[in-house]
N, C-alpha and C positions, 0 to 999 in steps of 0.2 A: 888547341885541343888535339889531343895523340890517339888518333884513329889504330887501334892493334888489331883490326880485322886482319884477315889473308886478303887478299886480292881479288880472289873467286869470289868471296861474300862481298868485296867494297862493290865489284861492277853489277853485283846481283842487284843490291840494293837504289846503286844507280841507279839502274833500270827501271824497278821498282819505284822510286822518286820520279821519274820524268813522267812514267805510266799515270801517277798519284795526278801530278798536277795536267799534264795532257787530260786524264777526266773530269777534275776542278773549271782546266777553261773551254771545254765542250760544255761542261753543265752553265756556267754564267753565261755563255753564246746561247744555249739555247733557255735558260729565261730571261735573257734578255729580248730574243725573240718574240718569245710568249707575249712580254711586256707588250713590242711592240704592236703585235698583233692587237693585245686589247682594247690597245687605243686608238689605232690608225684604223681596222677595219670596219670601226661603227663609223668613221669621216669618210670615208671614202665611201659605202652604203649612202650617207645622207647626200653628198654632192654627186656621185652619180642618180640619185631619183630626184635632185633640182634641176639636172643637166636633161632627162630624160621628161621633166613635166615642161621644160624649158623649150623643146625642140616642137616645132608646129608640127601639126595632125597628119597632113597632107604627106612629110618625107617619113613613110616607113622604112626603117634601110633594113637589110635584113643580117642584125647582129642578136638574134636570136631573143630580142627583147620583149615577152609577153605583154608587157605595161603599154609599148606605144599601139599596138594592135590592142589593147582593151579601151585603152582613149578612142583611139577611132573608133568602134563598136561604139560605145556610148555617146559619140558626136553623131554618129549614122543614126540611132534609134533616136535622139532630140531632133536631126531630122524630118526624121520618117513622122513623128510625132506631132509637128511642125506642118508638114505636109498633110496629114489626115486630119488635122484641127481646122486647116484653109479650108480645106474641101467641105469640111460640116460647117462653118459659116458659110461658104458659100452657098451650100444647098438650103441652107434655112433663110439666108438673105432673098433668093428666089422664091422660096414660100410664102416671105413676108413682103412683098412687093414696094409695098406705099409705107411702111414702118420698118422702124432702123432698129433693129433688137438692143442695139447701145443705148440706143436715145431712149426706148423703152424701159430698160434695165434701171438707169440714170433717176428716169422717175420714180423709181420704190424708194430713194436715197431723198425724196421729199415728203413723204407718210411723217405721219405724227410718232414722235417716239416712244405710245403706248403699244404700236406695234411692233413685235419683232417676227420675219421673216426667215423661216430654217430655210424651207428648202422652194424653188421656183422649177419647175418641168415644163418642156413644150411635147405636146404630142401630137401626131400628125397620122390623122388616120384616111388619108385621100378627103379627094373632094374640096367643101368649104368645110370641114370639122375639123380644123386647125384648133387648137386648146391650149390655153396656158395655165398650169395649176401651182397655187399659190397657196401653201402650208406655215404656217406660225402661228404664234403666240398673241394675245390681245391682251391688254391691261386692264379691260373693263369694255362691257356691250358701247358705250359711246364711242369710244376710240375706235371699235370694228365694225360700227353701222359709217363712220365717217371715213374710215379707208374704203367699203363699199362704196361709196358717195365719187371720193376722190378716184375710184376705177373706171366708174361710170364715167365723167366725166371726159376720161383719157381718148381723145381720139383712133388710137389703134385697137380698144376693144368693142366688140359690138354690143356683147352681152355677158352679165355678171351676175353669176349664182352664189349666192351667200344661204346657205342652209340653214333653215330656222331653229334646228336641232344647235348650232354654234352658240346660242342665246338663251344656251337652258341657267349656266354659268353665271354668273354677276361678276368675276374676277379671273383673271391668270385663265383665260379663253383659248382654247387649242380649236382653229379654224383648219380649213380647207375650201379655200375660194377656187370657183373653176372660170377662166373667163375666155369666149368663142373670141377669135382674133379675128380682125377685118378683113376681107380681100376686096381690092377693087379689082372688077373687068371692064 
């Protein structure tokens, strides 16, 4: 091919050519970049937070990482949570001297299956009026005269109020049993 430029126009265009593809391979460097960025930066997120769930509670280092100070925070309050749950069975095991609130508990898990049992309360108003209130459901007056029966019975209660109002019902019986808990001195 017979170039008849002058000279002054072949180096212009020169120029012009090297400019053309110098922007061609800036532009592929930098979406190639881009590429890599899109793929590398969500693996590199995901293994730095298995490296970071990975490292025990106790070495905070201080690499500016919010996540391992919000772990500890939530390992301190399951502490702390921990520790104020000991202390309320403690203080209630003391209330209850001669009876083991487990072994107590344990017993509702042998009632008849016409009872169902929502909710169980201790309340402790000084003295011996210690009280445990016992709210649910009956399937029929027999089944809640004979959980009455089976309370009575129970060594850790002394006395058991079943309200005759609970027996207006013949079916699907919503009680509240109140029953005084023993102390020995």
């Amino acid at each position: 091919m017979i170039n008849l430029l002058p000279q002054k126009y072949k180096s212009s265009q020169a120029s012009k050519y090297k400019f053309r593809r110098l922007i061609v391979a800036c532009g592929f460097i930098f979406v190639l970049s881009m590429v890599s960025l899109t793929f590398f930066v969500p693996a590199y997120i995901l293994k730095n937070a298995a490296y970071v769930e990975s490292e025990p509670v106790g070495t905070n280092e201080s690499n500016g990482s919010n996540e391992s100070s919000e772990n500890a925070e939530g390992f301190v309050e399951i502490l702390a949570s921990l520790s104020r749950a000991s202390i309320l069975v403690t203080e209630l095991n003391t209330r209850l001297p001669d009876s083991n609130v487990y072994e107590t508990m344990l017993a509702f898990q042998n009632k008849s299956s016409g009872i169902k049992i929502n909710e169980i309360s201790y309340t402790n108003r000084g003295g011996d009026s210690n009280k445990i209130i016992i709210r649910g459901v009956a399937a029929n007056r027999e089944d809640l005269t004979n959980f009455g029966r089976f309370l009575e019975a129970r060594p850790e209660f002394d006395q058991i109020d079943l309200p005759i109002s609970s027996f207006t019902k013949e079916s699907n019986i919503d009680f509240s049993l109140t029953a005084v808990v023993v102390h020995s001195n």
